[in-house]
N, C-alpha and C positions, 0 to 999 in steps of 0.2 A: 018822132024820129029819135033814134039813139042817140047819145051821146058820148061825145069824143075821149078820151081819157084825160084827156088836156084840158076840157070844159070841166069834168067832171073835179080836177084836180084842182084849179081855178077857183071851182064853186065852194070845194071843201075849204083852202086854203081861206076864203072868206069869212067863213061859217065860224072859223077855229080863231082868226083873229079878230073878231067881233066877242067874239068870250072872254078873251084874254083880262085878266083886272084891269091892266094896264094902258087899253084901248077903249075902259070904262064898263067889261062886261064882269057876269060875276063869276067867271073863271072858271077850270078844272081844276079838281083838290084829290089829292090822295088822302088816304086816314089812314090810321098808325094806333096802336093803344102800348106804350111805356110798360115795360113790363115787367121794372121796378114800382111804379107807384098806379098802374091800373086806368093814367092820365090817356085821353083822350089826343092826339095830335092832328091837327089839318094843315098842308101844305098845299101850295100850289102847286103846279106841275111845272116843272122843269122844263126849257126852251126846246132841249132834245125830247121831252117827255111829248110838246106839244107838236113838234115835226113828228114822230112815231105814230102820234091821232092821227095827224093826218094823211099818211099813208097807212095808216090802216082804214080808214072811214073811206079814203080815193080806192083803197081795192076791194071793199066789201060791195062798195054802190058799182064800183067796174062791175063784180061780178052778177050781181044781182041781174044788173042789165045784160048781160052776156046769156045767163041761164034762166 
């Protein structure tokens, strides 16, 4: 049976705060390379970064199951 966009939103919102470092998981990182000294940079992902996942992950899996 299909699911709701509301389950599916639900399920992701899970997904995403179980990753978080903060919630113990090992997180989403952006990477960056300094382009004075060629350094490497990883950050986490930023709180609006990590709402953005997850409406994009809730409308990818919508449409997946729609089409």
């Amino acid at each position: 049976m299909a699911k709701t966009k509301e389950e599916i939103s639900n399920e992701v919102d899970a997904e995403i705060e179980a990753l978080k470092t903060v919630n113990g998981g090992d997180g989403l990182f952006n990477q960056s390379v300094d382009g004075k000294t060629g350094e490497q940079k990883r950050t986490e992902l930023t709180e609006a970064d990590y709402e953005q996942k997850k409406i994009d992950i809730t409308e990818d899996r919508w449409n997946d199951q729609q089409f």
